[in-house]
Each structure stands twice: as structure tokens, then as C-alpha cells.
C-alpha positions in Angstrom: 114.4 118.8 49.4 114.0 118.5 45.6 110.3 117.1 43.9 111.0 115.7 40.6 107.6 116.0 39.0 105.8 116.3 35.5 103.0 118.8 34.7 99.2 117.9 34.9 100.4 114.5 36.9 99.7 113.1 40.0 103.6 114.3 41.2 101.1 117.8 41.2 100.1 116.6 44.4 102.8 117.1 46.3 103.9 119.8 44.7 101.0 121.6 46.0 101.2 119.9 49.8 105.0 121.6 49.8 103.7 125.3 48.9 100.8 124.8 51.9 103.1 123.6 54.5 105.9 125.9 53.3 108.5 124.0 53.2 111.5 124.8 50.3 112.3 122.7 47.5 113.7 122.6 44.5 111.6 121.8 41.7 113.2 119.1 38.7 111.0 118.3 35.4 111.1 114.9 34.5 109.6 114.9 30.4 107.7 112.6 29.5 107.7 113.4 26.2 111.3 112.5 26.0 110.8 109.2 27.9 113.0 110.8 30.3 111.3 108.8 33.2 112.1 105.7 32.1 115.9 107.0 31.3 118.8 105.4 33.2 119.3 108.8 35.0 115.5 108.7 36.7 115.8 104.6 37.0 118.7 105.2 39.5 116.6 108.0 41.2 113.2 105.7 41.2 113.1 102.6 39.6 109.4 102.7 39.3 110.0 104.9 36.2 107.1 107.3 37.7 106.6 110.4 39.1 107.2 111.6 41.9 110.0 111.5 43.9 111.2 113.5 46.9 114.3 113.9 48.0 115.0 114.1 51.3 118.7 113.9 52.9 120.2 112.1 49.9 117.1 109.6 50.3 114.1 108.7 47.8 110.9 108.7 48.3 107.7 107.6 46.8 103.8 107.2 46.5 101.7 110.2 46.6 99.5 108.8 49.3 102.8 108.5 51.8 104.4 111.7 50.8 101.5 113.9 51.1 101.2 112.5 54.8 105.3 112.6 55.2 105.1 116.6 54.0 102.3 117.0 56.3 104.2 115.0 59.3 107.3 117.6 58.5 104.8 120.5 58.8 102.2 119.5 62.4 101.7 123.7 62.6 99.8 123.7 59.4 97.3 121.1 60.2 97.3 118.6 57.1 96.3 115.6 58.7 93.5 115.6 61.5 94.9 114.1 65.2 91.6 112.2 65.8 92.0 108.3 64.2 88.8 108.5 63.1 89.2 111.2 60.9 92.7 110.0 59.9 91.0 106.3 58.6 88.3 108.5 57.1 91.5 110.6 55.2 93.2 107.6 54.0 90.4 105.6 53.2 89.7 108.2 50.2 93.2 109.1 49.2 93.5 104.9 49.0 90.3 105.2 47.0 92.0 107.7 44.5 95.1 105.7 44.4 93.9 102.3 44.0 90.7 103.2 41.7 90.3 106.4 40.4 93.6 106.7 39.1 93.3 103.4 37.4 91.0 104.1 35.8 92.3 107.3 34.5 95.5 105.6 33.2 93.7 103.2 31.2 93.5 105.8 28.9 96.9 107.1 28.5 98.9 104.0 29.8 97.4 101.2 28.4 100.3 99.3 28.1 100.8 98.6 31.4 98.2 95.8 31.3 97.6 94.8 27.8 100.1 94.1 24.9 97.7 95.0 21.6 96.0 98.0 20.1 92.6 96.8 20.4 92.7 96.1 24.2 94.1 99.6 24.3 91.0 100.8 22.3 88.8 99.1 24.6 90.4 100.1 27.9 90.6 103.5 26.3 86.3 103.7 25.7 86.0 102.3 28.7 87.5 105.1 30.6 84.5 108.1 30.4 82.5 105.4 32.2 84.4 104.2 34.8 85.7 107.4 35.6 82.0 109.2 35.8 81.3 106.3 38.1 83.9 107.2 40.6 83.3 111.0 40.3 79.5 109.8 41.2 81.3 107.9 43.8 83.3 111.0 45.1 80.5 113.3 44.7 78.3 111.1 46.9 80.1 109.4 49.6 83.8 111.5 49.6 82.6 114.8 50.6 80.9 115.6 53.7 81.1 119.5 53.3 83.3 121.5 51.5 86.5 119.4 52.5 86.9 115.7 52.6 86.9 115.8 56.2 83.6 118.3 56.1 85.2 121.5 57.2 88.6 120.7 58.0 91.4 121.4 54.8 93.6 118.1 54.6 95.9 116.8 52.1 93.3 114.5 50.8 91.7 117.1 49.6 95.4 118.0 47.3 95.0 114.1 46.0 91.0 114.9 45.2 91.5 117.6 43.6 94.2 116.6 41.4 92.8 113.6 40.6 89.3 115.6 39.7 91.6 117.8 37.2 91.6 114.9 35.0 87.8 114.5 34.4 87.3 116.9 31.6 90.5 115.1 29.8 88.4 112.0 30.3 85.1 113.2 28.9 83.5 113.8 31.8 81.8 117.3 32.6 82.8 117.8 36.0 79.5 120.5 35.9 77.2 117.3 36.3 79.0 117.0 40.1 77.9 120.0 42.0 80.0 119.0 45.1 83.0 118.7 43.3 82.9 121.4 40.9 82.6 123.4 44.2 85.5 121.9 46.0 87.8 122.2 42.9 86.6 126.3 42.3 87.4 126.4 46.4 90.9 124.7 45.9 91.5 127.2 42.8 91.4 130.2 45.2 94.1 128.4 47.4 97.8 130.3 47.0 99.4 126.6 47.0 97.4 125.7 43.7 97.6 129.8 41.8 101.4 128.9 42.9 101.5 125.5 41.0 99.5 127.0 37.8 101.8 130.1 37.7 105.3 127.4 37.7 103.5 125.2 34.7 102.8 122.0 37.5 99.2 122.5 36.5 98.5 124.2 33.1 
């Protein structure tokens, strides 16, 4: 299995659901800062142009939402992913959040060309982005955490795709100390081996 990833990303994600289930890898750095993700090399691998991928029996995948359940699906023992559908629509209904909002709005900072063509729609989306994204921490903090896990007590991998997402706030000026529940759930996932593990290989820095 091989993760091609780049630090302080989403691809951290998964990166993180691989050292709790325990499953080996091999770990490739796409750069960013040499474009290399949207090289002819990566474009063969993922055509998307983003991080990640997995690899998996010669075979790509993609879409941090569907790997974090595959990884979990390879690894039942470990408990990722709750076995009552209730709790699995509750799961997927904030890692869909996270995917489909919160991320969006983060990258309207730093990938602004993805929607606009000129600077000042860049500086716009750009000022934009402390209020959107304080909106869906407030949204998180209020309706995404029951306990200290998204699913109240139980440990699941949407609480990997919370987490990393929440590691972005500070980048986006928002104080994450305004958010009691989730500065407590990111201190909580900071104490996890799977997330010292990712700071101490440069995934997270």
C-alpha cells in the first residue's frame, strides 16, 4: 500500500487512519511547491492533480471521505466505523460536512484559482475566509460533537477528517481557543500515537 500525500493537507487524513488501524505503507511526498501534483508523473497516478492517493494492488484510489472508510473496512478489529446505521449516517453526514463545506471554504484562501480567474476575486474570496470558516467551526462546535468524539464516546475516522480539518483554523485567523469543544477534541487527538506518529514523519508540522 503506498499514500502519496503532502504535509499539513487533507492527504494527513489518511495518513493518520493507516497508523490507527495498523496497516503498512509506504509513504511518497508529492511537493507542492514544485507543482509536482500537477506534473505528468502524478497526472497518470490521479488526474485530479490532488492529494491523496492510495495505492492498493496496482489500483488508485481517491477522496478522503471514501478512503478513511476503505482503511477502516480493511481494519473491522479496530473499530473505525460504528456497525449501527444510525451512527454510520451520523459519521458521514459530518465528514460530508467537512468535505463539501468546511474545506471549501478553507481553500478559498490558498486556491482561489479554482473558481475565479482575477486577483481581486482572489482578494475577496481570500477576506472572506476568517468568516466563513469561524462560522463552520461555530457550526462543528455546536451541532458536530456530542461528547468528546463525533459519535459522543466512540473514536471514528470522522473524528481524523475533524481534526485535520480543525488544524487549519489558526492558518485561517481563527482562534480555535474561542471553541471549547474543539480545542478539547484536537488536545485529545494530540495525545493519540497515530497523530505524535504523523508529527514526528513531517505529515503534520
Amino acid at each position: 500500500m503506498q499514500l502519496f500525500y503532502t504535509p499539513n493537507t487533507i492527504s494527513m487524513s489518511v495518513a493518520i487512519a493507516l497508523q490507527e488501524a495498523g496497516i503498512a505503507h509506504d509513504l511518497t511526498l508529492v511537493d507542492f511547491s514544485k507543482s509536482q501534483q500537477t506534473g505528468a508523473d502524478y497526472l497518470a497516478i490521479n488526474p485530479k492533480g490532488r492529494v491523496p492517493t492510495l495505492i492498493i494492488e496496482g489500483r488508485a484510489f481517491t477522496e478522503t471521505g471514501a478512503l478513511l472508510e476503505l482503511i477502516a473496512s480493511l481494519a473491522r478489529l479496530k473499530n473505525l466505523v460504528p456497525t449501527d446505521p444510525l451512527q454510520v449516517a451520523q459519521m458521514r453526514s459530518v465528514m460530508f460536512y467537512l468535505a463539501s463545506t468546511m474545506h471549501i471554504n478553507h481553500a478559498h484562501r490558498i486556491r482561489g484559482s479554482r473558481w475565479a480567474n482575477s486577483k481581486s476575486s482572489f482578494d475577496d474570496m481570500t477576506a472572506k475566509v476568517p468568516e466563513t470558516m469561524a462560522a463552520s467551526a461555530q457550526y462543528v462546535e455546536d451541532e458536530c460533537l456530542t461528547g468528546p468524539f463525533v459519535l459522543g464516546d466512540m473514536f471514528s475516522v470522522a473524528d481524523i477528517y475533524l481534526f485535520n480539518v480543525c488544524t487549519w483554523l489558526e492558518g485561517d485567523s481563527v482562534s480555535v481557543s474561542n471553541y471549547p469543544k474543539i480545542t478539547g477534541h484536537m488536545a485529545m487527538m494530540e495525545t493519540r500515537a497515530s497523530v505524535r506518529k504523523i508529527r514526528e514523519l513531517g505529515i503534520l508540522t
